[in-house]
C-alpha positions in Angstrom: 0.0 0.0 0.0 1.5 3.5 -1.0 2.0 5.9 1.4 0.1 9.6 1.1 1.7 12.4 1.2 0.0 13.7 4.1 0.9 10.3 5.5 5.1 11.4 4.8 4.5 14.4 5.8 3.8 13.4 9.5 6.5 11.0 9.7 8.3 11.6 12.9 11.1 9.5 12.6 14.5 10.1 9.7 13.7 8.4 6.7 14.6 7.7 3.6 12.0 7.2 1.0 13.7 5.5 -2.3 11.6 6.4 -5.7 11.7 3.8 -8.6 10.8 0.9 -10.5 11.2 -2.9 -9.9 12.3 -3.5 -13.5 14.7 -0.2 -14.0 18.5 -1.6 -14.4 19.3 2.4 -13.0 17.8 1.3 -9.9 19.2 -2.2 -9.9 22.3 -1.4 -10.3 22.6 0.8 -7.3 20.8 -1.4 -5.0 24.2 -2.4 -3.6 25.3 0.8 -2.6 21.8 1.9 -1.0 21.8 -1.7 0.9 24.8 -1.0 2.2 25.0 2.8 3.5 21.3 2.0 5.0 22.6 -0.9 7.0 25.3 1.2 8.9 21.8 3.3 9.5 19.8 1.1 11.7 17.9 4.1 13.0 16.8 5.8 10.1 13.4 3.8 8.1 13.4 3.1 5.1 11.0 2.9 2.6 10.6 1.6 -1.1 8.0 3.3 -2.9 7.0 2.1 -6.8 7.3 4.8 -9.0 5.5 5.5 -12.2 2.5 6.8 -14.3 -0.6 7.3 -12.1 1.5 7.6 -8.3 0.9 10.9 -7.0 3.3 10.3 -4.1 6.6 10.3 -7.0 4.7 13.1 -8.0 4.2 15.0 -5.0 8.0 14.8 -4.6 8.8 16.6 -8.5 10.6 12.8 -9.0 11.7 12.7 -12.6 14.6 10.4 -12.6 14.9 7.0 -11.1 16.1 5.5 -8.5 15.6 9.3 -6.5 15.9 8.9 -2.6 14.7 11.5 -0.7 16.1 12.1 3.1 13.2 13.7 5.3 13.7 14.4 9.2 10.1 14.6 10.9 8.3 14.9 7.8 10.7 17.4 6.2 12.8 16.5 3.4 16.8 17.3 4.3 18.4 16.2 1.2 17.7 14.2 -2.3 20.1 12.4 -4.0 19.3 11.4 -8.0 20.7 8.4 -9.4 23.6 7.3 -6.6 26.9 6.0 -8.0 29.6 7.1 -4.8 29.0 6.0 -0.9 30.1 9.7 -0.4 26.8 11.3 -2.0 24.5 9.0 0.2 26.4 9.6 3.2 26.2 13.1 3.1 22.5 13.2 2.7 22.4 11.0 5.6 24.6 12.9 7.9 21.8 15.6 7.1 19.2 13.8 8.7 21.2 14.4 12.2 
């Protein structure tokens, strides 16, 4: 079940809310990565949302590009990273989260 975005915006917790497809190779290709910097993260949620025609959250958000992870602290996004390829770009947006 997709999240709203009034549902988002009242998250309380730091999260990380990953925007894309199951069958995009952009998105499985950098699955790796995002695996790993979240796991040295146990405290910040995470959540996969599907992306595409028809899902106003992606929308909500101005996603154009996929895989787009947006960092929100208590509802408020902190940081957005398009398309990761370095460790370096995820951990900064999560350092933004503190």
């Amino acid at each position: 079940m997709e999240l709203s975005r009034s549902e988002v915006d009242a998250l309380p917790n730091a999260t990380v809310l990953e925007f894309g497809a199951s069958w995009c190779p952009i998105c499985q290709a950098a699955r790796a990565l995002i695996d790993r910097l979240l796991s040295q993260h146990p405290s910040v949620q995470y959540r996969w949302i599907e992306d595409g025609k028809g899902r106003p959250l992606g929308r909500s958000f101005q996603v154009k590009l996929w895989p787009t992870l947006i960092f929100l602290n208590g509802g408020r996004e902190c940081a957005r990273v398009v398309r990761p390829r370095q460790a370096s770009e995820l951990d900064a947006a999560l350092q933004s989260l503190r």
